[in-house]
C-alpha positions in Angstrom: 83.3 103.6 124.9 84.8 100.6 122.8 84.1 99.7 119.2 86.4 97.0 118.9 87.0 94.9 122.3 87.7 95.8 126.0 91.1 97.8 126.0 90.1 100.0 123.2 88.5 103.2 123.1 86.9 105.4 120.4 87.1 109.0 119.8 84.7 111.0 117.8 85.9 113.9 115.2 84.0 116.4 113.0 82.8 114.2 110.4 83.9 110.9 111.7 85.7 108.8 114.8 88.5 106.7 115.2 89.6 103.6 117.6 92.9 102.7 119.3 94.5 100.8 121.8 93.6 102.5 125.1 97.4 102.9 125.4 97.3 105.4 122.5 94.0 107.3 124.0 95.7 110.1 125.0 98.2 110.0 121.2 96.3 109.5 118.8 94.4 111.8 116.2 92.8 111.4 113.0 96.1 112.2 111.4 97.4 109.6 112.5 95.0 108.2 109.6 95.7 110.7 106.9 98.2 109.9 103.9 99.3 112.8 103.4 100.8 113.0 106.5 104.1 114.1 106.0 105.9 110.8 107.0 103.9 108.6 104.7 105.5 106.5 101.7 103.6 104.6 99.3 103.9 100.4 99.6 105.7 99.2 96.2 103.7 96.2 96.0 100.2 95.3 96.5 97.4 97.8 98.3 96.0 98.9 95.2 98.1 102.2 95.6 96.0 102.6 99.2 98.8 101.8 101.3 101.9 103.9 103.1 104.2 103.3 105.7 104.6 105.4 108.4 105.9 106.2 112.2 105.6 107.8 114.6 104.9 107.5 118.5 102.7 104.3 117.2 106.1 102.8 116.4 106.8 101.3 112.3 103.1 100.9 110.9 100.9 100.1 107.7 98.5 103.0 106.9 95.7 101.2 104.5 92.8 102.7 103.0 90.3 100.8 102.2 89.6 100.4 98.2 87.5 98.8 96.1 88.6 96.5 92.7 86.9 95.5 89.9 84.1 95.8 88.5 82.6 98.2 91.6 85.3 99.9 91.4 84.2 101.0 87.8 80.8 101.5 88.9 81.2 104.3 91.9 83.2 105.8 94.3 86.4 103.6 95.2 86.6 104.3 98.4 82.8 104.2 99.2 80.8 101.8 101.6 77.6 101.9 102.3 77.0 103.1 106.2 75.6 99.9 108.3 76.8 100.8 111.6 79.7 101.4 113.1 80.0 97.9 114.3 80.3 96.7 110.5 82.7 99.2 109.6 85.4 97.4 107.6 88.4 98.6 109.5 86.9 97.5 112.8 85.9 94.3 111.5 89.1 93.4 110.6 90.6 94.9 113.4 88.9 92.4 115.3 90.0 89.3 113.2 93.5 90.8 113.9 92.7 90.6 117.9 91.2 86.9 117.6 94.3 85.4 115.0 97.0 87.7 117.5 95.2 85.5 120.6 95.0 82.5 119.1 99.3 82.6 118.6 99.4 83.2 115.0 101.5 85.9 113.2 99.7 88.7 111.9 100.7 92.4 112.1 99.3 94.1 115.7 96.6 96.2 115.0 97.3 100.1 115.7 94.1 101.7 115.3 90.7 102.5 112.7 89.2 105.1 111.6 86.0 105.9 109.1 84.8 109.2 107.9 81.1 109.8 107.1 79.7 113.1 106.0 76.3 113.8 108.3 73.6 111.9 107.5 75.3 110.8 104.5 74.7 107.1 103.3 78.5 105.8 103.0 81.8 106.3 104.8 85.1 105.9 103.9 87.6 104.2 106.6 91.2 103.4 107.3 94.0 100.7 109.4 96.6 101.3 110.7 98.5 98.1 111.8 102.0 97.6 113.1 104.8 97.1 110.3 106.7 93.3 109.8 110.3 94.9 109.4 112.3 93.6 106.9 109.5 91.1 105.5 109.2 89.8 101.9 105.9 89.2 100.4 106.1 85.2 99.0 105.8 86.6 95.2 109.3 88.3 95.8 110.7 85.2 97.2 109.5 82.3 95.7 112.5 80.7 95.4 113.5 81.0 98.9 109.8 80.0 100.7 109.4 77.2 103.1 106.1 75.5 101.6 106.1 73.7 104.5 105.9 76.9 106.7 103.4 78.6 104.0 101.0 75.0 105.0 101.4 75.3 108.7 100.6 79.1 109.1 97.3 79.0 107.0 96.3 75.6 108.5 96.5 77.4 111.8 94.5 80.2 110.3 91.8 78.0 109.7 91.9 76.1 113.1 91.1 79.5 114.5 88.4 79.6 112.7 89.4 82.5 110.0 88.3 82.3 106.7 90.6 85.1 104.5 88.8 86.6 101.7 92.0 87.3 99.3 94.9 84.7 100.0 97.5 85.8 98.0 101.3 86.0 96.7 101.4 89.5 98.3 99.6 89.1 101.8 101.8 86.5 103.0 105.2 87.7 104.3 108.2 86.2 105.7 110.2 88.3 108.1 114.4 88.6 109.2 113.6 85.5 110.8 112.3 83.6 107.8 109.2 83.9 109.8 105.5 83.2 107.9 102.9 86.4 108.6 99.7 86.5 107.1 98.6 89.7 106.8 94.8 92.0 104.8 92.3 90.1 106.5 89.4 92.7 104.6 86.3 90.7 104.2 88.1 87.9 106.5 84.9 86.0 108.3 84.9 84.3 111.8 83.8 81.0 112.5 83.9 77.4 111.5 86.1 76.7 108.6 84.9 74.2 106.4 86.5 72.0 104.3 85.4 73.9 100.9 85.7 77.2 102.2 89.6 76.1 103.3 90.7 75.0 99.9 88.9 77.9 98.4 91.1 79.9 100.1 94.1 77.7 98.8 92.7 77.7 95.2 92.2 81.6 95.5 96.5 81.1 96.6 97.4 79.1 93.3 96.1 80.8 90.7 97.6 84.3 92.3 101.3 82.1 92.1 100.4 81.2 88.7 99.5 85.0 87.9 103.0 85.7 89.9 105.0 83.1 88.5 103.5 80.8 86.0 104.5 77.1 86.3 106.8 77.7 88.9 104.2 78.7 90.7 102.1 75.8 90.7 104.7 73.9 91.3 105.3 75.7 94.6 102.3 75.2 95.5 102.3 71.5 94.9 104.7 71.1 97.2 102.9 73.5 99.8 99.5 71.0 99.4 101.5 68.1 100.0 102.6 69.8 103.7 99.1 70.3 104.3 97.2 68.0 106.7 94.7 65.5 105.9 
């Protein structure tokens, strides 16, 4: 069985299941989801303190758990969903945005696996990514100075031509690599489809004030010059 798209296969536990590239079938386990396995270290910027990295025979990778901000966060549980399936589990849902960007040429991080854990019969689950670590990448708010706006325009322009809407573009999830290389990168909440015109510079708008948060008028100004590389 599949939960994501041919070449993966999912794997039931007590209490939950996970899914992986079928190259991993016979590798993975569910603690290849846990943080505290004994390899993981906590990201130092972004992931709402829900993020490690970690390795092992799934090479360099990202271990996310997925958390809720703001005002639901206050409300409830913070790690909490309400159960709708397993085919609108977060993690697979993204993983599958992941697939479709990773086809369509653009740069995002190579999905690894997903997992959710749901008590029996119990309304909500809690879930988990793991995706392939950029080595040596920067996020744009720790180097502003040294960004390619041009680069920054291209890479979410293609985004949008493969028909990805991203439902948090910020200073922290896009990342340049060794290579000076632009990755995008969180595509929770991301939605498939046609791009529109308003829902592509929401995404842009969502972009400036995060700069503006990062780094105040500098920040617009960097993204000025990033609109101006943008097409028509």
């Amino acid at each position: 069985m599949n939960c994501i798209s041919p070449g993966w296969v999912t794997h039931q536990f007590a209490g939950g299941a996970f899914c992986v590239p079928a190259r991993f079938a016979d590798q993975a386990d569910p603690g290849w989801f846990d943080a505290r396995r004994p390899d993981a270290e906590p990201v130092g910027e972004g992931g709402r303190q829900a993020a490690w990295f970690v390795d092992g025979s799934h090479g360099p990778a990202v271990l996310r758990h997925y958390r809720r901000g703001g005002l639901r966060a206050r409300m409830g549980g913070r790690q909490s969903y309400l159960w709708l399936g397993e085919s609108r589990v977060r993690a697979f849902a993204e993983v599958r945005v992941l697939d479709h960007l990773r086809r369509a040429g653009l740069r995002v991080p190579e999905p690894l696996g997903a997992a959710y854990w749901r008590p029996a019969a119990s309304p909500f689950y809690r879930n988990a990514i793991l995706i392939a670590r950029v080595e040596g990448a920067q996020t744009l708010a720790g180097r502003l100075d040294r960004a390619d706006p041009a680069a920054v325009a291209q890479a979410i322009a293609a985004m949008h031509t493969a028909g990805v809407w991203h439902a948090d573009l910020n200073a922290y999830n896009i990342l340049f690599d060794v290579d000076d290389q632009v990755w995008l990168i969180d595509f929770d909440r991301a939605r498939l489809g046609v791009v529109s015109p308003g829902q592509a510079s929401k995404n842009r708008l969502r972009l400036r004030r995060s700069l503006v948060k990062v780094a105040g008028a500098r920040g617009a100004q960097w993204w000025d010059a990033m609109s101006r590389c943008l097409p028509p």
